[in-house]
C-alpha positions as CSV (number, residue, x, y, z in Angstrom):
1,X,-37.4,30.7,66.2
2,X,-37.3,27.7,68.6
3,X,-38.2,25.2,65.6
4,X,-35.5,26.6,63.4
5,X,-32.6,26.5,66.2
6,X,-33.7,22.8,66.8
7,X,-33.2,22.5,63.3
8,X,-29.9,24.0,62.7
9,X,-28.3,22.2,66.1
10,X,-29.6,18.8,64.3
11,X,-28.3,19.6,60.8
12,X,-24.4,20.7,62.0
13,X,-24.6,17.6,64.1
14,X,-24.8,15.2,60.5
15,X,-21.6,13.3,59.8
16,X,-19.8,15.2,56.8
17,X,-19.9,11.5,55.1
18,X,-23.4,12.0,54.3
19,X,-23.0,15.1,52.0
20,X,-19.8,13.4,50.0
21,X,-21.5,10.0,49.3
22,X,-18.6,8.2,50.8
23,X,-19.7,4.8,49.5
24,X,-20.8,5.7,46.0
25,X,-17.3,7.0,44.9
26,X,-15.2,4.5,42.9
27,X,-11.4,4.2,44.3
28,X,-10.0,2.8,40.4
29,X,-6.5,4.6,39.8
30,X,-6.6,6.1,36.3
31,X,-3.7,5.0,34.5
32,X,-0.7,6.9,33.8
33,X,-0.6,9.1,30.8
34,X,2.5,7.9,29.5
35,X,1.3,4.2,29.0
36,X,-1.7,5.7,27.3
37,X,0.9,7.1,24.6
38,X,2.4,4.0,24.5
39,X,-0.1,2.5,23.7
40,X,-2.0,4.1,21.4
41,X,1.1,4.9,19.5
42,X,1.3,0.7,19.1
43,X,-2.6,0.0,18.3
44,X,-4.3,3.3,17.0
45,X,-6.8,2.9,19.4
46,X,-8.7,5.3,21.0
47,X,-8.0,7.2,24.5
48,X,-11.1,5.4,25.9
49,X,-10.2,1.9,24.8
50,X,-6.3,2.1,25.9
51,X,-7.4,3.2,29.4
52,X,-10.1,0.5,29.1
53,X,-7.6,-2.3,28.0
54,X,-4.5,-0.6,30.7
55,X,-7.3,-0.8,33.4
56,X,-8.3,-4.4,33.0
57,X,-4.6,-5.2,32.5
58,X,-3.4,-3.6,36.4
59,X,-1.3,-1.2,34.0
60,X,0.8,-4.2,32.2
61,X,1.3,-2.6,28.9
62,X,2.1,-6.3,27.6
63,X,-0.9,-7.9,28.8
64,X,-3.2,-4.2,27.2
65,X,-1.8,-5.7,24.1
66,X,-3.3,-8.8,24.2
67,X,-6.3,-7.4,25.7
68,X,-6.9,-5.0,22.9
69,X,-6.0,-8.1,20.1
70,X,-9.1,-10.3,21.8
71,X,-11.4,-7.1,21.5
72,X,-10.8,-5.9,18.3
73,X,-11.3,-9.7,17.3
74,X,-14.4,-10.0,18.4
75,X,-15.5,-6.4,18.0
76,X,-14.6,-6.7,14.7
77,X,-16.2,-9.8,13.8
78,X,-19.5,-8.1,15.0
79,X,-18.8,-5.1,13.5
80,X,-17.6,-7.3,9.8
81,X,-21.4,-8.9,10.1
82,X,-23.2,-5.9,10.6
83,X,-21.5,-4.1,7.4
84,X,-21.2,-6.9,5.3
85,X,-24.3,-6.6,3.0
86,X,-22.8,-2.7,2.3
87,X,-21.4,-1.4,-0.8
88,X,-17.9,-0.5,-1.4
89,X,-17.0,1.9,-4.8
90,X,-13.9,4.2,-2.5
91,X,-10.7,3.3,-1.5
92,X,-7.1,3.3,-3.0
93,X,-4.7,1.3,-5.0
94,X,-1.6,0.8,-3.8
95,X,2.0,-0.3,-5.5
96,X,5.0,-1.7,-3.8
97,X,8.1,-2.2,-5.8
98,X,10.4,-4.4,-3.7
99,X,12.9,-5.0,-6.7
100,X,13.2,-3.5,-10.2
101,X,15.9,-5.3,-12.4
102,X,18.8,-4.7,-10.6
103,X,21.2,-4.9,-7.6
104,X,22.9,-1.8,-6.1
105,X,25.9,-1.0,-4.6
106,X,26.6,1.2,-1.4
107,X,26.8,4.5,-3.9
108,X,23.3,3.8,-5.4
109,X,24.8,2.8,-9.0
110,X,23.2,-0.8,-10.4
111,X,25.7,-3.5,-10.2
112,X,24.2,-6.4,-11.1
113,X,21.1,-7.5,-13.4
114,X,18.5,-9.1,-11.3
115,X,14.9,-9.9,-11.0
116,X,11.9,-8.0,-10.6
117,X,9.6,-7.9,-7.4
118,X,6.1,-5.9,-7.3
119,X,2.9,-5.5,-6.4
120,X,-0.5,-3.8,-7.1
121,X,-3.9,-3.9,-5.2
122,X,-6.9,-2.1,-4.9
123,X,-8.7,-1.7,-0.9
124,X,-12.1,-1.1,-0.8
125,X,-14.1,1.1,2.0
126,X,-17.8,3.1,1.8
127,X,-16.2,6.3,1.8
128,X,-14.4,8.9,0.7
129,X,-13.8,10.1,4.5
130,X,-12.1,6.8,5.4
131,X,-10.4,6.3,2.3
132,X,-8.3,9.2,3.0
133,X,-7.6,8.0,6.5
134,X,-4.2,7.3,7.3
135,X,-5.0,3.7,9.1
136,X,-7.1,2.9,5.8
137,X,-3.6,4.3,3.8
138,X,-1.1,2.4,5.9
139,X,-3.2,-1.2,5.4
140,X,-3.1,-0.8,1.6
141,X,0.4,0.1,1.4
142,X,1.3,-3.1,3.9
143,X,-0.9,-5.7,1.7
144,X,0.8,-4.3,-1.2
145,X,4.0,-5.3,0.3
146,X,3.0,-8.7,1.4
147,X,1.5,-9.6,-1.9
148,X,4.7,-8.5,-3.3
149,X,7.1,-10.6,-0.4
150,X,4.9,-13.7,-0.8
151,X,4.4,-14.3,-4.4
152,X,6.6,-17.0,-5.3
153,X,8.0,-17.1,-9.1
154,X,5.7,-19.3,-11.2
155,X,7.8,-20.7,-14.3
156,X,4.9,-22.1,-16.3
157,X,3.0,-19.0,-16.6
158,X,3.4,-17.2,-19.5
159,X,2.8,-13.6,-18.3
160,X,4.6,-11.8,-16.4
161,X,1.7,-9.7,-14.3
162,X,0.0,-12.6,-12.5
163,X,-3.6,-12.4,-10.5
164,X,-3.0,-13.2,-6.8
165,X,-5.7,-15.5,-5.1
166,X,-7.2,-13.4,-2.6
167,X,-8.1,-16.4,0.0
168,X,-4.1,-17.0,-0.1
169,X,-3.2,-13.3,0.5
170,X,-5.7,-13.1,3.1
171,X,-4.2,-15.4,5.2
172,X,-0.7,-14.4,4.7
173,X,1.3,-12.9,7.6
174,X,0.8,-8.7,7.1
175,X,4.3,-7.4,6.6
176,X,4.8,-3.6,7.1
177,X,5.9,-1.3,4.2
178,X,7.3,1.1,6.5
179,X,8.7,-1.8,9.0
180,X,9.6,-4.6,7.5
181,X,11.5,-6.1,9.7
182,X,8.8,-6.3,12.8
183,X,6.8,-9.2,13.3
184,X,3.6,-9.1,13.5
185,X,1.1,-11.5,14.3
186,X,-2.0,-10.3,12.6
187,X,-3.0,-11.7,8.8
188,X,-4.0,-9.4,5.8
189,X,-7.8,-10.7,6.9
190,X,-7.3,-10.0,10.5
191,X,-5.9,-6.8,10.1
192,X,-9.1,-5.8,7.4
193,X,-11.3,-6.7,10.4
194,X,-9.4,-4.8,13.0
195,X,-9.5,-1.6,11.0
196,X,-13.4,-2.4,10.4
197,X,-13.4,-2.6,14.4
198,X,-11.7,0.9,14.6
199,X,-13.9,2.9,11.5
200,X,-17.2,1.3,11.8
201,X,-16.7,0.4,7.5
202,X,-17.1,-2.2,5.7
203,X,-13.4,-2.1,4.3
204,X,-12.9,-5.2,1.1
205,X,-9.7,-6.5,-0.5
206,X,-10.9,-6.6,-4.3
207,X,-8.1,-7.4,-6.1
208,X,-4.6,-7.8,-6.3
209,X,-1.7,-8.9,-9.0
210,X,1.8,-9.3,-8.6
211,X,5.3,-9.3,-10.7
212,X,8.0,-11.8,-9.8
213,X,10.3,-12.9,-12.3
214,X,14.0,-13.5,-11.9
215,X,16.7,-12.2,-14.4
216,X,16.3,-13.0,-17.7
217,X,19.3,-15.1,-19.7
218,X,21.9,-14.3,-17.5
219,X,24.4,-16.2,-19.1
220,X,24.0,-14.1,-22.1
221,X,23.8,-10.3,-20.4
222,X,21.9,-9.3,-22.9
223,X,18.4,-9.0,-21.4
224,X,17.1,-7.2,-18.4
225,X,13.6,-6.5,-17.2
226,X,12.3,-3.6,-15.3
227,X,9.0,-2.5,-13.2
228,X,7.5,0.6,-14.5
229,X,4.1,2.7,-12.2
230,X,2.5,5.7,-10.9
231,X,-0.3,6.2,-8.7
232,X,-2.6,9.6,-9.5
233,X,-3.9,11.2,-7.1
234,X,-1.1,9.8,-4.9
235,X,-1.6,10.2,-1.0
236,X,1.1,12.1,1.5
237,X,3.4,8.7,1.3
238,X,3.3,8.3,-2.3
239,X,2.2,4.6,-2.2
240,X,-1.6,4.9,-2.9
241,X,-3.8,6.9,-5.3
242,X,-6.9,6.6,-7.0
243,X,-5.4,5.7,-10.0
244,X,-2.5,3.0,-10.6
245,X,-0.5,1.7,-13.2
246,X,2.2,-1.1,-13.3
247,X,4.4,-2.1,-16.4
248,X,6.9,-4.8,-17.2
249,X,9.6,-3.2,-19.6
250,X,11.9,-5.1,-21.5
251,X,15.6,-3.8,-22.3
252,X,17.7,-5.8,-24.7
253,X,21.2,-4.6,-25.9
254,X,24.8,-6.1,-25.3
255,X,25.8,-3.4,-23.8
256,X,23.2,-4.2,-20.6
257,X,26.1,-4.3,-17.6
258,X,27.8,-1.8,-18.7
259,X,25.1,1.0,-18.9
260,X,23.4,-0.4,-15.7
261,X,26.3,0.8,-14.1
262,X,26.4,4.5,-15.4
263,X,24.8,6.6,-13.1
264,X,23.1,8.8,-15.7
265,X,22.1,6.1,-17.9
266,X,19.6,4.8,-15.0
267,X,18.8,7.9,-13.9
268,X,17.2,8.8,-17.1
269,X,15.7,4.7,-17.5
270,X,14.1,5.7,-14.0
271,X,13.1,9.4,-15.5
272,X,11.7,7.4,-18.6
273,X,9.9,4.7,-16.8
274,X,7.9,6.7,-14.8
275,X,6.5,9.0,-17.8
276,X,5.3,5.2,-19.4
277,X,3.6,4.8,-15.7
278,X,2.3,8.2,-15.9
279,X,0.9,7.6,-19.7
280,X,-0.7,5.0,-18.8
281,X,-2.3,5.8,-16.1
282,X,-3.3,9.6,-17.8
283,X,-4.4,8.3,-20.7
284,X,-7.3,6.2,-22.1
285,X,-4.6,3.5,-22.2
286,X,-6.1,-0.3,-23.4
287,X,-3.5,-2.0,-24.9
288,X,0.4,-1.8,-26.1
289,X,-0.4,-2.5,-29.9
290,X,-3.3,-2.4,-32.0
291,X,-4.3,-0.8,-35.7
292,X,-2.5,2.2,-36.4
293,X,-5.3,4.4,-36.3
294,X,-6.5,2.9,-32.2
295,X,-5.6,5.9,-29.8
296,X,-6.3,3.9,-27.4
297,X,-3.1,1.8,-27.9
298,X,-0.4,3.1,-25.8
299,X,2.8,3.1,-28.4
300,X,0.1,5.1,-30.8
301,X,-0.2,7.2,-28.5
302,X,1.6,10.9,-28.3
303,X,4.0,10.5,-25.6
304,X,2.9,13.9,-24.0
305,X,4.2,12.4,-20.4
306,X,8.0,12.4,-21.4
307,X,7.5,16.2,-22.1
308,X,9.6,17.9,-24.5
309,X,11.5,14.9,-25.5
310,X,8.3,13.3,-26.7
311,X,5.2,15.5,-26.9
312,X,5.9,15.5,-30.6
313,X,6.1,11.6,-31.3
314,X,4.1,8.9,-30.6
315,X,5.2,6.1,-27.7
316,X,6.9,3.8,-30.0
317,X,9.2,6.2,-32.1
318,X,10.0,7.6,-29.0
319,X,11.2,4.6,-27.3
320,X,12.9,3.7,-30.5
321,X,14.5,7.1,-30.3
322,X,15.2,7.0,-26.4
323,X,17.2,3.7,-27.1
324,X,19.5,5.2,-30.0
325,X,20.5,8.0,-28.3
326,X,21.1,6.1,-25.3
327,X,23.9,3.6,-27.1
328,X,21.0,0.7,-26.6
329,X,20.7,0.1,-30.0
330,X,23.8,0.9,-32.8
331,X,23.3,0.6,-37.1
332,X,20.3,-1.1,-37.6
333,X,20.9,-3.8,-34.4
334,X,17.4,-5.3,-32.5
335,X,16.8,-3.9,-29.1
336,X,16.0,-1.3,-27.2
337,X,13.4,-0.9,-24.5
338,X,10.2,-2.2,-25.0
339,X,6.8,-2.2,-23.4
340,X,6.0,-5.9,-22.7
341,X,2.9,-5.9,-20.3
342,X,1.1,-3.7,-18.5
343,X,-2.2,-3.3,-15.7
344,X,-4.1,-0.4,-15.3
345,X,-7.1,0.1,-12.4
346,X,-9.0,2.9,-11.1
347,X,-11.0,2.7,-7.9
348,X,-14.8,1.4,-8.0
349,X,-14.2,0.3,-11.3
350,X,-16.2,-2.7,-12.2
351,X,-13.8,-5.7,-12.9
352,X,-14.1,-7.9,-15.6
């Protein structure tokens, strides 16, 4: 009994220091939620890395920024490397449409004839997973958009749907679908890498093509062009599918202007562009014209996607048919609309 009250008068007498590890406890101030927010809402980054990036920045939401734009660089070189010898078959193809034959006024009806603007291009990841990520999404509907801002109009080229160099796009400034208007300044490359940082994927630009071409004979208001596509398997925005088409349509009456500004009239051109987009695109589609007997040749074709109006005809009579009853064409006149080009791509397929 002796021993043990020699004990407990020794134990109580310890300084309370010694059981809470004063000098092993780290006195960092975690930073406030509402930066964290902040900043994840600007980067996508994880919880972990915006408290990382706040903590090395004293809480300066400005300075997080750059912090998080040096580590994703060199995180996403490493992580670039590491991937690079992987194979890519998933991913999506994006359209943007920045302008499609004409100018608007403030009440949505076409004013004026103008010039067409577009873009399709396919983004390559590993998988499925990331492909239907929203980050992976948002990229491929931003370097569709770029493609289409940056592509100037080239006057010797005799086609109107035009490969874009890759090298060229990738170091273009990455202009936001959704935002056009905010500066930026990551690259279509950098940004690739960034998002490689984030999803640990080998994620590939394969191709791209654009349509830029200004308004056709305007002197002579008798020629227009328009921008036909349709994504299948579209995502949630609508910009991205595993499936894309894009068309150049050709419209030739005298009676252009006047049309272009009925309401109605492009309501139904827009109705009847996007069952050609959806044709092509649903349908073993390889060419406009061929031998009569090619089903493969799109105005052979039955032109099931216009429904009722042409599930009984094939694409040509119906376009012929379309334009008559429309006041395009009057007695035995030229014109009409007309199919002039198309591009057709589905994800992982091999490229010629």
């Amino acid at each position: 009994m002796a021993l043990l009250s020699v004990f407990y008068r020794r134990l109580v007498s310890v300084s309370p220091a010694c059981f809470y590890g004063r000098a092993s406890y780290s006195t960092t101030q975690k930073s406030p939620i509402h930066l964290v927010q902040e900043l994840r809402k600007l980067t996508d980054v994880p919880i972990s890395k915006a408290r990382e990036a706040l903590a090395a920045s004293n809480n300066d939401v400005e300075a997080a920024l750059k912090w998080i734009e040096k580590d994703l660089a060199v995180s996403g070189a490493k992580k670039a490397a590491k991937v690079e010898g992987r194979t890519t078959r998933e991913g999506l193809v994006s359209v943007c449409v920045l302008s499609n034959g004409t100018r608007q006024d403030p009440t949505g009806v076409s004013s004026e004839l103008g010039g067409v603007r577009a873009a399709m291009i396919e983004l390559n990841c590993e998988t499925d997973f990331v492909g239907r990520n929203e980050l992976f999404a948002r990229l491929a509907a931003d370097i569709a958009h770029t493609a289409a801002f940056i592509t100037e109009h080239d006057a010797s080229s005799p086609s109107f749907i035009r490969p874009c160099a890759l090298d060229v796009l990738g170091d273009a400034p990455l202009l936001s679908q959704s935002e056009p208007h905010v500066q930026t300044p990551s690259t279509v490359s950098s940004s690739i890498r960034d998002l490689i940082a984030k999803v640990g994927e080998k994620i590939s630009l394969k191709r791209a093509v654009t349509v830029v071409h200004g308004p056709l004979r305007r002197e002579s208001h008798v020629l227009g062009l328009r921008v036909a596509s349709y994504l299948h398997g579209a995502t949630s925005s609508g910009f991205q599918g595993r499936i894309g088409s894009v068309a150049v349509l050709g419209l030739k009456t005298p009676r252009l202007p006047e049309l272009m500004s009925r309401k109605t009239f492009v309501q139904d051109l827009e109705k009847l562009e996007r069952a050609i987009g959806r044709q092509i695109a649903g349908f073993d589609t390889r060419s406009i014209r061929s031998t009569p007997d090619d089903e493969t040749s799109l105005y052979n074709q039955p032109f099931m996607m216009l429904g009722a109006e042409g599930a009984d005809e094939t694409v040509r009579h119906a376009l012929n048919k379309w334009s008559r009853q429309r006041g395009m064409v009057e007695d035995d006149a030229e014109g009409g609309i007309e199919v002039l080009e198309f591009a057709k791509w589905t994800v992982g397929q091999d490229v010629e």
